[in-house]
Residue frames relative to the residue before (quaternion, step in Angstrom):
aa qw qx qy qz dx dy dz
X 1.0000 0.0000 0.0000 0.0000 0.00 0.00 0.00
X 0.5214 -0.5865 0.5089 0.3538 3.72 -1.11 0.88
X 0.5948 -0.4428 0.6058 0.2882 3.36 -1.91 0.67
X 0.0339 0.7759 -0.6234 -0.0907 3.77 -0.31 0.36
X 0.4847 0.5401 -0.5017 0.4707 4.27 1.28 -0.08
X 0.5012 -0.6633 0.5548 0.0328 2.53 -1.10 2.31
X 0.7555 0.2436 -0.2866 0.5365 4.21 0.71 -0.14
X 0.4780 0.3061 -0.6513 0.5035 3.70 0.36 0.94
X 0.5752 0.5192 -0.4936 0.3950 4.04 0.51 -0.18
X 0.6911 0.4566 -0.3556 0.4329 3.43 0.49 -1.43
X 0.5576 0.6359 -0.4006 0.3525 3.51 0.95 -1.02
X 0.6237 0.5808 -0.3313 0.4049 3.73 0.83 -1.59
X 0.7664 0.5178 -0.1067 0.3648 3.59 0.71 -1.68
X 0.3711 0.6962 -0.2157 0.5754 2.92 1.85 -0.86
X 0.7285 0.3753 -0.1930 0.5397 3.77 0.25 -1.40
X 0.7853 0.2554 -0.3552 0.4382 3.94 0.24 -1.19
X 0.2763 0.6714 -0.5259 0.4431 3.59 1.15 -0.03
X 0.8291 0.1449 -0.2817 0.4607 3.98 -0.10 -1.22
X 0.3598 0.7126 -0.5364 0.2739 3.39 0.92 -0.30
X 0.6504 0.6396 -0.1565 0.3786 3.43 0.60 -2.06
X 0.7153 0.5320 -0.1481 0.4282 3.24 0.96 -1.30
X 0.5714 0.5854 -0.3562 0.4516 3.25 1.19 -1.28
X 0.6827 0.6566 -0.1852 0.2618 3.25 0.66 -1.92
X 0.7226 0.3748 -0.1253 0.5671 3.27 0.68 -1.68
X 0.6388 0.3591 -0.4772 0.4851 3.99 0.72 0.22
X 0.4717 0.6785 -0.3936 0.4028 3.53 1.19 -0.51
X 0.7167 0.5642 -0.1229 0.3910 3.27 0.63 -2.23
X 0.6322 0.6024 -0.3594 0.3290 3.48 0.80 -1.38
X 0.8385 0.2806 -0.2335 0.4046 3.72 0.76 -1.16
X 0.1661 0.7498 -0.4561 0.4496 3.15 1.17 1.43
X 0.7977 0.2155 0.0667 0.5593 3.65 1.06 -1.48
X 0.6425 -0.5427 0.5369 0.0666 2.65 -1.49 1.74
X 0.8063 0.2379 -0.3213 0.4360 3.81 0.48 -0.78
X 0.6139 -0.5806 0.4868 0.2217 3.22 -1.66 0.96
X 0.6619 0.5395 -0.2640 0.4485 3.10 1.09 -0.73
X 0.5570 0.5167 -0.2101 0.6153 3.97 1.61 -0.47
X 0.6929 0.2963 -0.3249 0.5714 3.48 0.65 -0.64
X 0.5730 0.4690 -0.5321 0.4104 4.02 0.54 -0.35
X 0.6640 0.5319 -0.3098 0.4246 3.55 0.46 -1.14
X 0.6505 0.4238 -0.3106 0.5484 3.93 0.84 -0.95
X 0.5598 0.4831 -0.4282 0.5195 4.33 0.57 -0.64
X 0.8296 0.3561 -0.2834 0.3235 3.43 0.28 -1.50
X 0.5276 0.5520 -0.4259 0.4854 3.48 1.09 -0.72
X 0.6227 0.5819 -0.3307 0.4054 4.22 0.56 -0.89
X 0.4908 0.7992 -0.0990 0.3326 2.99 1.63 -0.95
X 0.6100 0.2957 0.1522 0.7193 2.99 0.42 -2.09
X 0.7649 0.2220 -0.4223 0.4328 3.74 -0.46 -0.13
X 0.4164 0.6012 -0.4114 0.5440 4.18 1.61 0.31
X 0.7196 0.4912 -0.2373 0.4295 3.58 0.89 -1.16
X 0.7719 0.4487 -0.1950 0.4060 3.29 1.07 -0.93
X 0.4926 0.5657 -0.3408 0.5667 3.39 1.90 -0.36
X 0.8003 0.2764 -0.3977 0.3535 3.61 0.65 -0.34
X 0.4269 0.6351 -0.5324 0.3618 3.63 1.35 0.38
X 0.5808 0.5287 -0.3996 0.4726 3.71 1.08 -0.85
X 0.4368 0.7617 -0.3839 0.2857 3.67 0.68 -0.58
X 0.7907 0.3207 -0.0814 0.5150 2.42 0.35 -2.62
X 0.7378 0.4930 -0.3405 0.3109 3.26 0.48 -0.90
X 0.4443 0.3953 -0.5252 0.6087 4.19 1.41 0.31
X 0.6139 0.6648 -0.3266 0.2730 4.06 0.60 -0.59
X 0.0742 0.8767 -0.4001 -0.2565 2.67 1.70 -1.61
X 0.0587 0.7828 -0.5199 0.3368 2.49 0.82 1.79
X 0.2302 -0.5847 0.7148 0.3069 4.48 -1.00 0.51
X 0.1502 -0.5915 0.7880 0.0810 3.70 -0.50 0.82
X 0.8702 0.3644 -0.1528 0.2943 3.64 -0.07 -1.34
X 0.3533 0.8603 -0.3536 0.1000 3.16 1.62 -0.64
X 0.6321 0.4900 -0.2599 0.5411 3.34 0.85 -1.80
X 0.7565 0.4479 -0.3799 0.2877 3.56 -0.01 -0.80
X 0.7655 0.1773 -0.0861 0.6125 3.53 0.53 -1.23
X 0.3252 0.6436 -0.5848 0.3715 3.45 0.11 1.54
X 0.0070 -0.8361 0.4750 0.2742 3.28 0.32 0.69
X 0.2303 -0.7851 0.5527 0.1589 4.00 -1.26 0.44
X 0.6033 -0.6718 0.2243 0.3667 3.22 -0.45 1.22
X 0.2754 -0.8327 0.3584 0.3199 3.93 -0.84 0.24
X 0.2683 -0.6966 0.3675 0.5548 3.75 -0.12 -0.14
X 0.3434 -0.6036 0.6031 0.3923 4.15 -0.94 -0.20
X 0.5180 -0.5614 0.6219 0.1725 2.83 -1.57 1.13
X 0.6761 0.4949 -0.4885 0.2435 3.49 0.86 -0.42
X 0.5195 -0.6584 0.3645 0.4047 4.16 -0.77 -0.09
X 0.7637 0.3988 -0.2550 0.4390 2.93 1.01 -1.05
X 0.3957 0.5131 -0.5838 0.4892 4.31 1.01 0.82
C-alpha cells in the first residue's frame, strides 16, 4: 500500500530539495561565466527557500501566517 503521510513526502522533497542545492553550488565553480554561476547561486537560492517551506510545513509551522492574514479594515467612509 502507498505512503499516503503527506510529511514523510514533504520530508523526501525536503531532502532532494538540498540535494539540488548542494549540486548547483558544487556546479557553479565549474564556469568561467558570471553569468552561469549567477544563475547556479540563484537557482541554490530559491531551491534553499523552498527546502525551508517543507520544513516549516513537517514543523507545522505559519511561516506566512502574519503576512497573508488578512485583518479586517475600518472605512473611512461614514455612512458603512
Amino acid at each position: 500500500m502507498a505512503n499516503h503521510n503527506p510529511i514523510e513526502h514533504a520530508r523526501n522533497i525536503e531532502d532532494i530539495l538540498a540535494s539540488l542545492k548542494s549540486l548547483c553550488r558544487k556546479e557553479k565553480d565549474v564556469f568561467n561565466d558570471p553569468k552561469a554561476k549567477a544563475l547556479l547561486e540563484t537557482s541554490a537560492e530559491v531551491l534553499g527557500g523552498l527546502e525551508k517551506a517543507f520544513h516549516d510545513y513537517q514543523q507545522k509551522n505559519d511561516a506566512w501566517k502574519d503576512e497573508y492574514q488578512e485583518t479586517p479594515q475600518q472605512s473611512s467612509d461614514p455612512w458603512d
